[in-house]
C-alpha positions in Angstrom: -17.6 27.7 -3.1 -18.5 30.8 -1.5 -18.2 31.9 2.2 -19.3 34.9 4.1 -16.2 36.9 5.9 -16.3 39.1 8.6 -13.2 42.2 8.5 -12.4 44.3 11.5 -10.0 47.1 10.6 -7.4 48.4 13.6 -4.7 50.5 13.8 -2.6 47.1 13.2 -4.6 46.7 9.7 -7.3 44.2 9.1 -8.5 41.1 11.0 -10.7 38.8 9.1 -12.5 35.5 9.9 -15.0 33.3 8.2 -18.2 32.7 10.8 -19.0 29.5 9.3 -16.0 28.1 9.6 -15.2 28.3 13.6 -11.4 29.4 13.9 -10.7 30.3 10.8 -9.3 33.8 10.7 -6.1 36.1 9.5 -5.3 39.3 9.2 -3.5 41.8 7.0 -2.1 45.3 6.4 -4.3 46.3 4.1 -8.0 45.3 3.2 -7.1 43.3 0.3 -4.2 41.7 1.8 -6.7 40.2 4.6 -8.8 39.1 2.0 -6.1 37.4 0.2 -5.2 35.5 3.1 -8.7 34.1 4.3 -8.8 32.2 0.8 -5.7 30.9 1.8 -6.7 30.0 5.5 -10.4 28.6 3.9 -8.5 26.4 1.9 -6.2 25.3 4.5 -9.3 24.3 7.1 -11.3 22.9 4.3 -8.2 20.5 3.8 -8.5 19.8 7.5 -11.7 18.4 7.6 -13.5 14.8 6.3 -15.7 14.9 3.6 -19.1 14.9 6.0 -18.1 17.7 7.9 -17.7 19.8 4.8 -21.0 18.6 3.5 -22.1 19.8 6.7 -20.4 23.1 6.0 -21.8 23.7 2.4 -25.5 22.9 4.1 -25.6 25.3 6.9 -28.6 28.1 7.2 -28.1 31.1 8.2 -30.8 33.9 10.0 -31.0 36.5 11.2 -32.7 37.1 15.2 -33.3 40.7 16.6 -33.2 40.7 20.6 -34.2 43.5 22.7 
């Protein structure tokens, strides 16, 4: 499965989350490193959680909304 990551570089490196997944972030010193360890913190959330709440999580919808 596929998620949707968010990165955030700094003068510390990267930070990286996953907005689906509410807590589930890392970091890293480089851009690939971050990457590397968001598959590792996905996998490690998606272990933490019953089998409805991650059918919850592959059936999300996501928009966009534009306020002024």
């Amino acid at each position: 499965m596929k998620y949707e990551v968010k990165l955030l570089k700094s003068e510390e490196g990267y930070a990286v989350w996953c907005p689906d997944l509410v807590g589930c972030h890392s970091q890293g010193n480089t851009r690939e490193e971050a990457l590397e360890n968001i598959k590792d913190a996905i996998a490690l959330y998606l272990e933490s959680v019953d089998d409805e709440e991650k059918e919850a999580i592959r059936n999300l919808e996501t928009s966009l909304v534009e306020v002024e």
